[in-house]
Backbone of each chain as nested JSON, in Angstrom:
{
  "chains": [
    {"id": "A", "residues": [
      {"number": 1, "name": "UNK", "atoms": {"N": [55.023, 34.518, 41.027], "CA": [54.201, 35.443, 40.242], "C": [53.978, 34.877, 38.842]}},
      {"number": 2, "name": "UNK", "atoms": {"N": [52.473, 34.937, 38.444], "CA": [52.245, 33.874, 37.22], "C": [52.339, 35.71, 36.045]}},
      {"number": 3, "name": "UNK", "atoms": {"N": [52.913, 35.155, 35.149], "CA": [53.059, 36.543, 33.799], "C": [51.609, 37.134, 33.638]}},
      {"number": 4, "name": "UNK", "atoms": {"N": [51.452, 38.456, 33.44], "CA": [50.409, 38.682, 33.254], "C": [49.973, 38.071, 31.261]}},
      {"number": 5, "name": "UNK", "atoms": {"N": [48.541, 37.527, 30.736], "CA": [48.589, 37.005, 29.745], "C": [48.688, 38.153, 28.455]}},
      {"number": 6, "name": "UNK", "atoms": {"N": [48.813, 39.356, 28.857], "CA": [48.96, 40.714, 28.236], "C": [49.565, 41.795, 28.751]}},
      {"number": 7, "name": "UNK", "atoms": {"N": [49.879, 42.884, 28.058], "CA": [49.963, 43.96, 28.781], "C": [48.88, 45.027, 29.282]}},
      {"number": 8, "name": "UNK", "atoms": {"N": [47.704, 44.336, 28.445], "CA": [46.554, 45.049, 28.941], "C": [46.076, 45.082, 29.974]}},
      {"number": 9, "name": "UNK", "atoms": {"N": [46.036, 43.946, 30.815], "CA": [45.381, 43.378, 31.995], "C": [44.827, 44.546, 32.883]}},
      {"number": 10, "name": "UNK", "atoms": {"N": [45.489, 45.8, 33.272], "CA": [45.059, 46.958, 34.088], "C": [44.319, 47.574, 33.449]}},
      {"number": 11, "name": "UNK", "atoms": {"N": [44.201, 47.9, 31.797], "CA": [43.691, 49.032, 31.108], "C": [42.501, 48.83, 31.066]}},
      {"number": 12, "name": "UNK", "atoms": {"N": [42.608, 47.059, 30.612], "CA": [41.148, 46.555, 30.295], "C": [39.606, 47.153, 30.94]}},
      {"number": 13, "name": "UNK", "atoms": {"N": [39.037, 47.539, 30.112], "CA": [37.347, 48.047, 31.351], "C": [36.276, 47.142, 31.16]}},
      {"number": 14, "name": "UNK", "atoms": {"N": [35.789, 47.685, 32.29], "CA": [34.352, 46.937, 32.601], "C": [33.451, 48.003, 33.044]}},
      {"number": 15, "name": "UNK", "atoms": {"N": [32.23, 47.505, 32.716], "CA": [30.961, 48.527, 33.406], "C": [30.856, 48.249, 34.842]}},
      {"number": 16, "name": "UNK", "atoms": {"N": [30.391, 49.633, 34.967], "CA": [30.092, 49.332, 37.043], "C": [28.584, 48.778, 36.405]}},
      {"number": 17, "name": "UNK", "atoms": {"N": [28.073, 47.76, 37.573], "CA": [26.931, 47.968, 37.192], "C": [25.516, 49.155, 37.917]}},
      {"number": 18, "name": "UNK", "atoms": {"N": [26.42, 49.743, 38.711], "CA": [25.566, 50.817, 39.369], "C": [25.641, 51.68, 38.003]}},
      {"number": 19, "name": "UNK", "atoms": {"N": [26.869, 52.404, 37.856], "CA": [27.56, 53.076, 37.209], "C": [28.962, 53.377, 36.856]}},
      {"number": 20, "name": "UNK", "atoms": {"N": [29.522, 53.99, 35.691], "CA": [30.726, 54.597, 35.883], "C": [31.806, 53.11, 34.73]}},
      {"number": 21, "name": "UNK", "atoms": {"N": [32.85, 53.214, 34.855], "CA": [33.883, 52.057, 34.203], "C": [34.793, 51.882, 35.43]}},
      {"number": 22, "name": "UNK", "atoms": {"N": [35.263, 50.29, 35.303], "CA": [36.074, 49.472, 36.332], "C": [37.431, 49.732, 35.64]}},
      {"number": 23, "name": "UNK", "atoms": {"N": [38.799, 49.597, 35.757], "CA": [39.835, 48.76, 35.296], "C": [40.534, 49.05, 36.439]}},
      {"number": 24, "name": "UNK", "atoms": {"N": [41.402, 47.533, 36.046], "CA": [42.19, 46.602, 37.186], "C": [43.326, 47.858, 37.686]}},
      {"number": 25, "name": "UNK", "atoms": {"N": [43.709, 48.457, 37.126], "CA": [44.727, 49.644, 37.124], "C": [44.812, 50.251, 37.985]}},
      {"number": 26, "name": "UNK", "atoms": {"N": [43.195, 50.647, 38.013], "CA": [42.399, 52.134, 39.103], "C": [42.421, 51.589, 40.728]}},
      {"number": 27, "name": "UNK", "atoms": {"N": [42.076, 50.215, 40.635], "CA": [41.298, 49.29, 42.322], "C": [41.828, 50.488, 42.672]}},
      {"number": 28, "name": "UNK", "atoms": {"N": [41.052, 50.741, 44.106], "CA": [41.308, 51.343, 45.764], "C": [42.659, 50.287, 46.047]}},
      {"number": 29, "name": "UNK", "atoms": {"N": [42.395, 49.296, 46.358], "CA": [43.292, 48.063, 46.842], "C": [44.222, 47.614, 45.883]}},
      {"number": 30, "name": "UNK", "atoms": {"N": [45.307, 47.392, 46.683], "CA": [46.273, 46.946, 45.827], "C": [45.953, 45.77, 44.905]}},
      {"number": 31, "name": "UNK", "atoms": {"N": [45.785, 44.935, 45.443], "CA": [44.662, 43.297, 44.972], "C": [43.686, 43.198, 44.7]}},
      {"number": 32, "name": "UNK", "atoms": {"N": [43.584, 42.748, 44.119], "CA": [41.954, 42.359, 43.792], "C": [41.451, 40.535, 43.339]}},
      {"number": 33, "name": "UNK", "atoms": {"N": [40.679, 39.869, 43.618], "CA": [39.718, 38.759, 43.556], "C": [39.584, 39.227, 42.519]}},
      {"number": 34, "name": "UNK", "atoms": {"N": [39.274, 38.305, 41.159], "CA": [38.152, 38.877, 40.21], "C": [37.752, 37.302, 39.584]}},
      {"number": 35, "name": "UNK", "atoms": {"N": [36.735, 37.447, 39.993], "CA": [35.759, 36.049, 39.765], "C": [34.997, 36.569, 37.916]}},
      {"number": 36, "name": "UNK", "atoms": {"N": [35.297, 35.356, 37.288], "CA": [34.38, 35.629, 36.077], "C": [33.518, 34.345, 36.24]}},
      {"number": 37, "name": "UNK", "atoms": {"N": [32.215, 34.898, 35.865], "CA": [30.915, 34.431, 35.746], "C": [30.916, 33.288, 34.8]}},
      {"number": 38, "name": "UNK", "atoms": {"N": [29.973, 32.246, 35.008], "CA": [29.335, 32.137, 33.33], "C": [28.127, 32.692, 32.91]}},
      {"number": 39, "name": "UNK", "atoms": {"N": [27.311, 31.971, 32.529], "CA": [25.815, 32.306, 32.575], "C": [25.456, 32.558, 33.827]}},
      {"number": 40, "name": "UNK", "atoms": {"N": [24.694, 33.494, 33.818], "CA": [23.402, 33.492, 35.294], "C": [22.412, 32.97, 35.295]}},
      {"number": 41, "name": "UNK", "atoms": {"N": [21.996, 31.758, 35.47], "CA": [20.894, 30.764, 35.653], "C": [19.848, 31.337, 36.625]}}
    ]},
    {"id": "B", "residues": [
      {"number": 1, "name": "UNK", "atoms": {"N": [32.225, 33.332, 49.05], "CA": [33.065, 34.029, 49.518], "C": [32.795, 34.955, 49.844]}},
      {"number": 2, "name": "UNK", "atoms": {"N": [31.467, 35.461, 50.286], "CA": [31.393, 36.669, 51.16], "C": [31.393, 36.226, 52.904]}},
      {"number": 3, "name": "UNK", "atoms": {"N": [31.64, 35.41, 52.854], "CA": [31.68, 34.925, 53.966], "C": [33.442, 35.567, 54.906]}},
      {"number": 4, "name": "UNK", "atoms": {"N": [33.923, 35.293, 53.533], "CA": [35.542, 35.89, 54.123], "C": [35.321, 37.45, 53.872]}},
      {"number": 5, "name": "UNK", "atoms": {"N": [34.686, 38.448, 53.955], "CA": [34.247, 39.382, 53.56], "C": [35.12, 40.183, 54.003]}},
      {"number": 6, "name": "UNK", "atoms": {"N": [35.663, 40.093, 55.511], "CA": [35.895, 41.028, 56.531], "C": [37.422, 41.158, 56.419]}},
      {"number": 7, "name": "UNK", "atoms": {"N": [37.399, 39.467, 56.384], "CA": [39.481, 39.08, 56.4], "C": [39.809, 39.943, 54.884]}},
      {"number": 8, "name": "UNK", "atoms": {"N": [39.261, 39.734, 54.094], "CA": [40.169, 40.398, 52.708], "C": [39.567, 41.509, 52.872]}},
      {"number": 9, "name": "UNK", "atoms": {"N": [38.708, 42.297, 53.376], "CA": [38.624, 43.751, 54.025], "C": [39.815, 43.978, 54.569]}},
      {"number": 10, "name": "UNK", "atoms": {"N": [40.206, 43.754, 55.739], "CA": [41.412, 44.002, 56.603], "C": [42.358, 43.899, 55.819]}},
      {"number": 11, "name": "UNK", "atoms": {"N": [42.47, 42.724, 54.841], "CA": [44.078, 42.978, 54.027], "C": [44.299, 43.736, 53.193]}},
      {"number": 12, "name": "UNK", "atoms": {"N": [42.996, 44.301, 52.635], "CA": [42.879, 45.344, 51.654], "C": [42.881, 44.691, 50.184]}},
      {"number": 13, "name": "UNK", "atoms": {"N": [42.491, 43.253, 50.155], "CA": [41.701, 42.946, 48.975], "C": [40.61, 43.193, 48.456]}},
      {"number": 14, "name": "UNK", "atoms": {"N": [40.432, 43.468, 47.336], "CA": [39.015, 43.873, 46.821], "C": [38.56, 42.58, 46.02]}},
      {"number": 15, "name": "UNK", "atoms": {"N": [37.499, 42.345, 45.951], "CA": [37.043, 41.178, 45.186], "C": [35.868, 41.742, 44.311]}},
      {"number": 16, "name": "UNK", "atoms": {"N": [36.027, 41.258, 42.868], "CA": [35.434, 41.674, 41.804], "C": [35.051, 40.406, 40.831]}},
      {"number": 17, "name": "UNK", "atoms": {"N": [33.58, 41.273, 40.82], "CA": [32.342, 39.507, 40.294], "C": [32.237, 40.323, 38.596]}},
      {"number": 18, "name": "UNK", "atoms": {"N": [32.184, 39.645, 37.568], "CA": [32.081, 39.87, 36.222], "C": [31.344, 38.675, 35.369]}},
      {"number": 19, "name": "UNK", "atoms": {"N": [30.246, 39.483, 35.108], "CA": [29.659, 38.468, 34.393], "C": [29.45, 39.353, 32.596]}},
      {"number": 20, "name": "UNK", "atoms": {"N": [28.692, 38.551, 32.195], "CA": [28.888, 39.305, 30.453], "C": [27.098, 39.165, 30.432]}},
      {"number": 21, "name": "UNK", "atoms": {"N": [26.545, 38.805, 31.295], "CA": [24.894, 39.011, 31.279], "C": [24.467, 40.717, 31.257]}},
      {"number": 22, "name": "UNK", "atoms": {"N": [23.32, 40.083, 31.131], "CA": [22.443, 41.753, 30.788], "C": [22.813, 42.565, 32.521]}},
      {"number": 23, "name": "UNK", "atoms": {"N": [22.472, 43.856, 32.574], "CA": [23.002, 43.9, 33.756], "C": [22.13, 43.85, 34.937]}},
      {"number": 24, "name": "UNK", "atoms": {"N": [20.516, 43.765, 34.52], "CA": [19.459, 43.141, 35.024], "C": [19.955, 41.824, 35.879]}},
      {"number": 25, "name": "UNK", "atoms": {"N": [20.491, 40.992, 35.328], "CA": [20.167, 40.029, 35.952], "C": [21.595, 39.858, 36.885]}},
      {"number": 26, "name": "UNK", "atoms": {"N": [22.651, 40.581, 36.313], "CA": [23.968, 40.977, 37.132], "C": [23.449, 41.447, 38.795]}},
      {"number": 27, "name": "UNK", "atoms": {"N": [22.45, 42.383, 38.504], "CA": [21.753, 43.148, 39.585], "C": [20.957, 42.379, 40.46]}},
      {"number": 28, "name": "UNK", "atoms": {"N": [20.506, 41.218, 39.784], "CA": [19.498, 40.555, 40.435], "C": [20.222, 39.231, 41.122]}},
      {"number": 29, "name": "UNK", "atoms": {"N": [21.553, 38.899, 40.7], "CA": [22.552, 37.724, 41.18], "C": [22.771, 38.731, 42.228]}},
      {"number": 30, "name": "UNK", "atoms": {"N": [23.256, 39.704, 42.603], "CA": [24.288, 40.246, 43.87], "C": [23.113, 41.057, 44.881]}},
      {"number": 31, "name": "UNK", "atoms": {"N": [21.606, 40.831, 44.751], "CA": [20.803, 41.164, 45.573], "C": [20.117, 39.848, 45.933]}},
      {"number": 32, "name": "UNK", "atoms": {"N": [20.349, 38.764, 45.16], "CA": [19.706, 37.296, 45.582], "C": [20.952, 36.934, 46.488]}},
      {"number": 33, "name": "UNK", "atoms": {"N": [22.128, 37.143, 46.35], "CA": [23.667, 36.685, 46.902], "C": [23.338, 37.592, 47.949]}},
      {"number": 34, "name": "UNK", "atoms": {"N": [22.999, 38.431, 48.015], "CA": [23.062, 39.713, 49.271], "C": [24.801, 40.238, 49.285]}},
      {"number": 35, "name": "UNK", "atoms": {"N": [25.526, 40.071, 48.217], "CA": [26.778, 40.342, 48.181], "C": [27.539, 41.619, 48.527]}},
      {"number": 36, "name": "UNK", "atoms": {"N": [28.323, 41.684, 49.009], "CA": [29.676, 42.879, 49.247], "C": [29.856, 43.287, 48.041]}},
      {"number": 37, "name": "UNK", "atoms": {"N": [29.907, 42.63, 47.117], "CA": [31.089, 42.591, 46.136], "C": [31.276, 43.862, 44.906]}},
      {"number": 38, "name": "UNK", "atoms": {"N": [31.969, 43.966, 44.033], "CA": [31.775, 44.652, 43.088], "C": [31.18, 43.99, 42.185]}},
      {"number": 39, "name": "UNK", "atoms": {"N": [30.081, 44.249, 41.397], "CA": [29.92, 43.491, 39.966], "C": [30.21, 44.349, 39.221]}},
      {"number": 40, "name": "UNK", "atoms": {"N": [30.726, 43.436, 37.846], "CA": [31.222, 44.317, 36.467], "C": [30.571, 43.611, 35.298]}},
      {"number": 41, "name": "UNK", "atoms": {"N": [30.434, 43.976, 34.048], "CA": [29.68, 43.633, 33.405], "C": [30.956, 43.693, 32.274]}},
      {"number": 42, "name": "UNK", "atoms": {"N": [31.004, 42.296, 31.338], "CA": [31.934, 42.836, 30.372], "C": [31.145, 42.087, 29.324]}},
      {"number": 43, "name": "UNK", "atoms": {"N": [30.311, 42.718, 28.676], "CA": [29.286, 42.263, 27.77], "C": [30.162, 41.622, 26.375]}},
      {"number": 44, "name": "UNK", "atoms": {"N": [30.979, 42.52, 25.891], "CA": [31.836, 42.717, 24.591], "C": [32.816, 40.91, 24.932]}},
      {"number": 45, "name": "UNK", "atoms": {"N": [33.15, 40.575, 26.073], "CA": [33.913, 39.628, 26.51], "C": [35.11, 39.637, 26.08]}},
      {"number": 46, "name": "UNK", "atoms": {"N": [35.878, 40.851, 26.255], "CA": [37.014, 40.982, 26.157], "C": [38.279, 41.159, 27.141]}},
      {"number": 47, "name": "UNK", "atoms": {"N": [37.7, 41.072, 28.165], "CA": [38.345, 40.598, 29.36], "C": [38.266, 39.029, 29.599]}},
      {"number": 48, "name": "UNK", "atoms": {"N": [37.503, 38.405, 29.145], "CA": [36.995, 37.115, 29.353], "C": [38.407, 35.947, 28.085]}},
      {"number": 49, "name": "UNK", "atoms": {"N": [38.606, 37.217, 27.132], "CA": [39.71, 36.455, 25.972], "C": [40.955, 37.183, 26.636]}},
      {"number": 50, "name": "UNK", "atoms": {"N": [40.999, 38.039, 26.913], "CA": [42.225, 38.022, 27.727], "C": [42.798, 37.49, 28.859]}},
      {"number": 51, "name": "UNK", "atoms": {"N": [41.925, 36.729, 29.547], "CA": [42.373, 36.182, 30.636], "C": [41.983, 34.728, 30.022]}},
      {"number": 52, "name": "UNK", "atoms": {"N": [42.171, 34.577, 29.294], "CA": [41.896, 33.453, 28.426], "C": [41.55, 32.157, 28.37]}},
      {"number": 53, "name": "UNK", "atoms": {"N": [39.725, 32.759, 28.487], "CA": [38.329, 32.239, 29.021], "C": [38.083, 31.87, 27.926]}},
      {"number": 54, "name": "UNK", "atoms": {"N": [38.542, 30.292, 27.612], "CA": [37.311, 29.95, 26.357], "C": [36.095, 29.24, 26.423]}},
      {"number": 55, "name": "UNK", "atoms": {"N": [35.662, 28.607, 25.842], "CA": [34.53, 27.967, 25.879], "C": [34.423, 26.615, 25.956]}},
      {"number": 56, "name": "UNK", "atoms": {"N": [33.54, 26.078, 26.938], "CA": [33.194, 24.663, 26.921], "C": [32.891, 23.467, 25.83]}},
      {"number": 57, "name": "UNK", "atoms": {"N": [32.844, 22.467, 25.354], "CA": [32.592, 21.521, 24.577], "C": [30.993, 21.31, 25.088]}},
      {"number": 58, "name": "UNK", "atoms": {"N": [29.705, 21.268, 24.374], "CA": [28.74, 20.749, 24.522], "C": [28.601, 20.096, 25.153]}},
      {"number": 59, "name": "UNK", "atoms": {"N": [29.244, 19.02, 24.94], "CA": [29.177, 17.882, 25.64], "C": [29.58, 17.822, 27.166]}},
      {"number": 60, "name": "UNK", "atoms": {"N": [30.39, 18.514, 27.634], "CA": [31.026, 18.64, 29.138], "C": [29.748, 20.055, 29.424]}},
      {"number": 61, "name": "UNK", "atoms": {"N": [29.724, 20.52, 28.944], "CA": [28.364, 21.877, 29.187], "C": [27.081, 21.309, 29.576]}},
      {"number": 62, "name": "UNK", "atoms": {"N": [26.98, 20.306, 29.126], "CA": [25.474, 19.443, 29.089], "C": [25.411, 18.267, 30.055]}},
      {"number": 63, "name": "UNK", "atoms": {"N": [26.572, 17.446, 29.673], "CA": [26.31, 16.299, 30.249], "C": [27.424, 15.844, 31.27]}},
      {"number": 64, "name": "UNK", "atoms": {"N": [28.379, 16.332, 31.491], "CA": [29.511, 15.728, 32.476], "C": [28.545, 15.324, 34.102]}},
      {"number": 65, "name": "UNK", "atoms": {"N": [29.326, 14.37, 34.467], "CA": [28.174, 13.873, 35.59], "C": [28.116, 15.319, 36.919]}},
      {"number": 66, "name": "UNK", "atoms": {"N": [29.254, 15.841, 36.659], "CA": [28.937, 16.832, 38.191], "C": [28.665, 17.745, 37.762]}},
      {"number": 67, "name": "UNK", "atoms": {"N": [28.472, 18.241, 36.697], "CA": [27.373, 19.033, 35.689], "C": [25.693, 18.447, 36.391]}},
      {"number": 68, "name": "UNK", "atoms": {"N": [25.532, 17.685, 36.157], "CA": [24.27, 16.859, 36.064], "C": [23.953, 17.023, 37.291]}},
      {"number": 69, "name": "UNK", "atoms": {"N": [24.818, 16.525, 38.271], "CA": [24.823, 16.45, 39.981], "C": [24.227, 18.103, 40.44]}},
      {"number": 70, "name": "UNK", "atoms": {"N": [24.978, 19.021, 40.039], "CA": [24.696, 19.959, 40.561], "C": [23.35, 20.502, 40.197]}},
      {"number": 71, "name": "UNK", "atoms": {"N": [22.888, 20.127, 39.454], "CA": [21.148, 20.837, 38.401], "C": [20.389, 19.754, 39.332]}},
      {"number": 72, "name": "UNK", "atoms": {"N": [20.988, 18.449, 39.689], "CA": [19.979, 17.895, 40.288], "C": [19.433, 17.752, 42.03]}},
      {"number": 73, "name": "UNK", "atoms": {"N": [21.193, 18.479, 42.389], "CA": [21.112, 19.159, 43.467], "C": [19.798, 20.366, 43.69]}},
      {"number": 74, "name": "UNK", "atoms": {"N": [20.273, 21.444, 42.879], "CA": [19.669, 22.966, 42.752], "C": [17.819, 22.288, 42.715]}},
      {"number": 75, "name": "UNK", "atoms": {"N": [17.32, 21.289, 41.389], "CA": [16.054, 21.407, 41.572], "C": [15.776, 20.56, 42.707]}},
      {"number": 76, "name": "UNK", "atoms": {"N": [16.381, 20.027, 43.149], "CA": [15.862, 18.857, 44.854], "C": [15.675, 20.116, 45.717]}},
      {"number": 77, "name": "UNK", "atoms": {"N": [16.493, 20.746, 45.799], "CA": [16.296, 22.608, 46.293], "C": [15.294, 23.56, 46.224]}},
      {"number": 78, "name": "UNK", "atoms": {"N": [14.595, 22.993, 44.811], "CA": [13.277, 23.561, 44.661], "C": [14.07, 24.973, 43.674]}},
      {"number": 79, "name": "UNK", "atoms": {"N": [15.225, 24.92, 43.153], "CA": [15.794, 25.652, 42.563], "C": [15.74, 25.535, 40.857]}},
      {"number": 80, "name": "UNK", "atoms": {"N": [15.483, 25.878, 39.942], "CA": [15.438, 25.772, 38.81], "C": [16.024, 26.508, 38.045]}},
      {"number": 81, "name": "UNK", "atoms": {"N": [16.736, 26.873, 37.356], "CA": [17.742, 27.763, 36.544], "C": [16.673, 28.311, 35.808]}},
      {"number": 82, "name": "UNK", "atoms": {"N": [16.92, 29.837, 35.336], "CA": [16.233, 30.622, 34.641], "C": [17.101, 30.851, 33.046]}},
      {"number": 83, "name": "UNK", "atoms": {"N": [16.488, 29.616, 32.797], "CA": [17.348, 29.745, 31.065], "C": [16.633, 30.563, 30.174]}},
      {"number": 84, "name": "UNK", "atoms": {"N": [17.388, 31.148, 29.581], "CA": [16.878, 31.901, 27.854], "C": [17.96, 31.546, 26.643]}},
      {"number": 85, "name": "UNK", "atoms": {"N": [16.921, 31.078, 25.823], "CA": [17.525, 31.13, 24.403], "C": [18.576, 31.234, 23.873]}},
      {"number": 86, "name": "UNK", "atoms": {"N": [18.737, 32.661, 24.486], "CA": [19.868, 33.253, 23.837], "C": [20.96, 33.46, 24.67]}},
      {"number": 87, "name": "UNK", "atoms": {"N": [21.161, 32.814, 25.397], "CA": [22.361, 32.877, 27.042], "C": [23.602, 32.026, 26.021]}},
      {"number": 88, "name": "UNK", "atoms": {"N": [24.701, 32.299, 26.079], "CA": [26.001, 31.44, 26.084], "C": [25.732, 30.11, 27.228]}},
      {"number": 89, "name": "UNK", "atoms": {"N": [25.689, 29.43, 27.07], "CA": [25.808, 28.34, 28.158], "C": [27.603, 27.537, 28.058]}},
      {"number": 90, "name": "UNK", "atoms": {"N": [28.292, 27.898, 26.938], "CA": [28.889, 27.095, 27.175], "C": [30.404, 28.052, 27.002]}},
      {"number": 91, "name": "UNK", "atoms": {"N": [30.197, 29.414, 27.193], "CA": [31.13, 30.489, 27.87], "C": [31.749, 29.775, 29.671]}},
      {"number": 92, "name": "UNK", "atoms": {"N": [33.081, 29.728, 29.529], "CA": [33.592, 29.618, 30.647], "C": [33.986, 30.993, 31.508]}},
      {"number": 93, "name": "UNK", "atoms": {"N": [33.817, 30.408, 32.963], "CA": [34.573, 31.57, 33.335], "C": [36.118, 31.139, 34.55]}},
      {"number": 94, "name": "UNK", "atoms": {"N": [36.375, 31.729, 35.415], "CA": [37.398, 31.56, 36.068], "C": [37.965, 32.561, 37.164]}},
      {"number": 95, "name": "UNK", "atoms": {"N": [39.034, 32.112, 38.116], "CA": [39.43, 33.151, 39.309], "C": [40.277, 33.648, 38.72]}},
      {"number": 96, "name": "UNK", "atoms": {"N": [40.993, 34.812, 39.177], "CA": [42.169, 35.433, 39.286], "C": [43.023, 36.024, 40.679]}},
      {"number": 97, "name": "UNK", "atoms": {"N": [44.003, 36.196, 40.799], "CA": [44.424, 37.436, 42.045], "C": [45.172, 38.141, 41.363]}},
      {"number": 98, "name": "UNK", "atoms": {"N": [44.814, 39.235, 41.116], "CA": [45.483, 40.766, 40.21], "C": [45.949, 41.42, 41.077]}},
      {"number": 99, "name": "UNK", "atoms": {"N": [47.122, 42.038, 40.895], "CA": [47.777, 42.729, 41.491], "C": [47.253, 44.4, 40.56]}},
      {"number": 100, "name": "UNK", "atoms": {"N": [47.233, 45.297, 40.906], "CA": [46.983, 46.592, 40.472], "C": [47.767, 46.494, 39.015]}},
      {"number": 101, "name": "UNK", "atoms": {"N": [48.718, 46.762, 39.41], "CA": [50.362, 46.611, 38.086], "C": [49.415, 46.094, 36.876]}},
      {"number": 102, "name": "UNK", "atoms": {"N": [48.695, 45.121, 37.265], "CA": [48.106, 44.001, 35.945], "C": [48.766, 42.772, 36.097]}},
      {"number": 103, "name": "UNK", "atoms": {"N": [50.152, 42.62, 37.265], "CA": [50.402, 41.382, 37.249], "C": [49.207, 40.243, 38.242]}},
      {"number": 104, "name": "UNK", "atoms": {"N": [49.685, 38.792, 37.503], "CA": [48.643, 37.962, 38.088], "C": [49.294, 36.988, 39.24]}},
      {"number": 105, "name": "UNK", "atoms": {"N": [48.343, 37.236, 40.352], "CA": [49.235, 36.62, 41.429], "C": [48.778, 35.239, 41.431]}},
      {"number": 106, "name": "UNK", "atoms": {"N": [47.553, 34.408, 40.864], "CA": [46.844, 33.621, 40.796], "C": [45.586, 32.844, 39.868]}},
      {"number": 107, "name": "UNK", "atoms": {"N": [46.081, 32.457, 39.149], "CA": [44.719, 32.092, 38.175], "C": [44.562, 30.528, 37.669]}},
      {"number": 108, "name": "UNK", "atoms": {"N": [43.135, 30.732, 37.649], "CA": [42.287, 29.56, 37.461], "C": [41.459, 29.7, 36.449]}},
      {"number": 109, "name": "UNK", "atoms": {"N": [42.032, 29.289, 35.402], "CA": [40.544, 29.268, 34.007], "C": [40.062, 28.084, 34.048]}},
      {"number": 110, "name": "UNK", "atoms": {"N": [38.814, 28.075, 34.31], "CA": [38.143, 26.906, 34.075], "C": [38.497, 25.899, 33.15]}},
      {"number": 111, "name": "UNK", "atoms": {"N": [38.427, 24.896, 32.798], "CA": [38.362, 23.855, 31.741], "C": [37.161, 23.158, 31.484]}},
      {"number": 112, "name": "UNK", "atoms": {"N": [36.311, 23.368, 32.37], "CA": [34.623, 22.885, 32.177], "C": [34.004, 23.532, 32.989]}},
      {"number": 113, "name": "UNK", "atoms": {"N": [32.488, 23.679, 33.238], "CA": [32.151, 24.399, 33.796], "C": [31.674, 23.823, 35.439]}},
      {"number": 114, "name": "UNK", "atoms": {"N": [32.091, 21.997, 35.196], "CA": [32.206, 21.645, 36.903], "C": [33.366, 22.211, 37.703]}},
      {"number": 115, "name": "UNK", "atoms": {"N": [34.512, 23.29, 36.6], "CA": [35.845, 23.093, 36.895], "C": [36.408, 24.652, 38.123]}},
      {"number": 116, "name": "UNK", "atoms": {"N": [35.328, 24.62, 38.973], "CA": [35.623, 25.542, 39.993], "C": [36.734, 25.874, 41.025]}},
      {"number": 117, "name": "UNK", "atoms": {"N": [37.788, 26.908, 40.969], "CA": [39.068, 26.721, 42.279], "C": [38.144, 26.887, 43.38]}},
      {"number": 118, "name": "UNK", "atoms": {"N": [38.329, 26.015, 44.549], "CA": [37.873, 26.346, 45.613], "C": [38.277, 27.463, 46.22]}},
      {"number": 119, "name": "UNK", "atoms": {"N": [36.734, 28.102, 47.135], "CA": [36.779, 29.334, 47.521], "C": [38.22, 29.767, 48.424]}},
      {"number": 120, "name": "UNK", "atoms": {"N": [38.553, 28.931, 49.26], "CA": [39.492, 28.968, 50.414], "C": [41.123, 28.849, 49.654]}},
      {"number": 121, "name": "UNK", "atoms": {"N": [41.25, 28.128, 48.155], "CA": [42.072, 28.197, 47.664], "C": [42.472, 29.753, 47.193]}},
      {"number": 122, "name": "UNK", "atoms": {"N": [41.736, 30.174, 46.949], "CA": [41.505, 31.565, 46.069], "C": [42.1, 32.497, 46.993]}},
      {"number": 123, "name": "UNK", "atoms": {"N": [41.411, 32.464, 48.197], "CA": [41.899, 33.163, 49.747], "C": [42.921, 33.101, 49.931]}},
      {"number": 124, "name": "UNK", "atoms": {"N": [43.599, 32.133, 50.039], "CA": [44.904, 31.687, 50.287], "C": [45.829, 32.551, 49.272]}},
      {"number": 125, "name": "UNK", "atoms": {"N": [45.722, 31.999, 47.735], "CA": [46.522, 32.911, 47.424], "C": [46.769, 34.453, 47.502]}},
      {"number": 126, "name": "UNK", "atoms": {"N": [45.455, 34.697, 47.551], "CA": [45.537, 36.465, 47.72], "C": [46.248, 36.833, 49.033]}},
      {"number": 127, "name": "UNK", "atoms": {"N": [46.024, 36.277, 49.925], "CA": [46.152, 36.938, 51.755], "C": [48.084, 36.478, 51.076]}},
      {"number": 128, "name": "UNK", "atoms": {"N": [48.405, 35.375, 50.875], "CA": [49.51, 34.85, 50.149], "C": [50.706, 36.002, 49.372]}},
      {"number": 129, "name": "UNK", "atoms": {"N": [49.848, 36.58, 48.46], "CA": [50.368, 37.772, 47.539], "C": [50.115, 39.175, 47.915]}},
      {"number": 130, "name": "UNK", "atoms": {"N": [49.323, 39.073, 48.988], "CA": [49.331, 40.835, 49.488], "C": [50.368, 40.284, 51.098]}},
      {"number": 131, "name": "UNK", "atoms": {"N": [51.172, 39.424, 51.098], "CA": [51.91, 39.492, 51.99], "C": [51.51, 39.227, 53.626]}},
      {"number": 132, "name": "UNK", "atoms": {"N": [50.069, 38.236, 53.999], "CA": [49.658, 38.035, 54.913], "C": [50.0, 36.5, 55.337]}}
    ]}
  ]
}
């Protein structure tokens, strides 16, 4: 298990982009993938 | 990786796409992808410094050869990148496997932007850390 780099890591939010706010905290699933982007070309 | 769509269905992984673009074009990546996925938008990029996403050198942004390879791949493709002005180009990004808790079961921050974990690596660890 690698340390999380904060204690924020769950609280942190994001926009849905349908709608609504994300954080890692809430998932349905225990796990989660989370791919960060760079630019969208 | 929507291809593994079904297997991290069954294990009860969720996979989550985040970009810091407008959300136009967020919308318009995961209907060109035809994707499963979740997209998130973290405009402010403060998830991006916490998982501690920095930024590319110009020079590896511009010119590294598999930088180059891949643009010259995409237009032989008939593919052309839709640049603007005002885009970060040299914002990195990177994988993770999050556990709910906030702990990290897996991560990959880029170091350039040729500097991709392979998809099947990524798999591995998750199916790995949810105990499959």
């Amino acid at each position: 298990m690698i340390d999380s780099p904060g204690p924020d890591i769950k609280t942190i939010s994001f926009e849905m982009i349908d709608r609504g706010v994300f954080r890692i905290g809430e998932m349905r699933q225990g796990l989660g993938i989370i791919v960060f982007l760079r630019y969208i070309g | 990786m929507a291809r593994y769509g079904q297997e991290l269905e069954a294990a009860d992984i969720g996979v989550f796409v985040v970009g810091f673009d407008e959300f136009l074009k967020l919308r318009d990546l995961r209907d060109r992808l035809e994707s499963p996925f979740v997209f998130l938008r973290d405009a402010p990029r403060s998830a991006y410094l916490a998982f501690g996403l920095g930024r590319a050198s110009a020079l590896r942004t511009y010119l590294h050869p598999n930088v180059l390879g891949s643009y010259a791949r995409l237009g032989f493709n008939g593919h052309f990148p839709r640049l603007s002005k005002n885009q970060d180009r040299r914002q990195l990004g990177g994988d993770f496997v999050v556990h709910r808790t906030g702990e990290i079961a897996f991560s990959h921050p880029e170091r350039g932007p040729e500097d991709r974990a392979p998809v099947r690596t990524i798999i591995a660890a998750a199916l790995a850390a949810q105990g499959g």
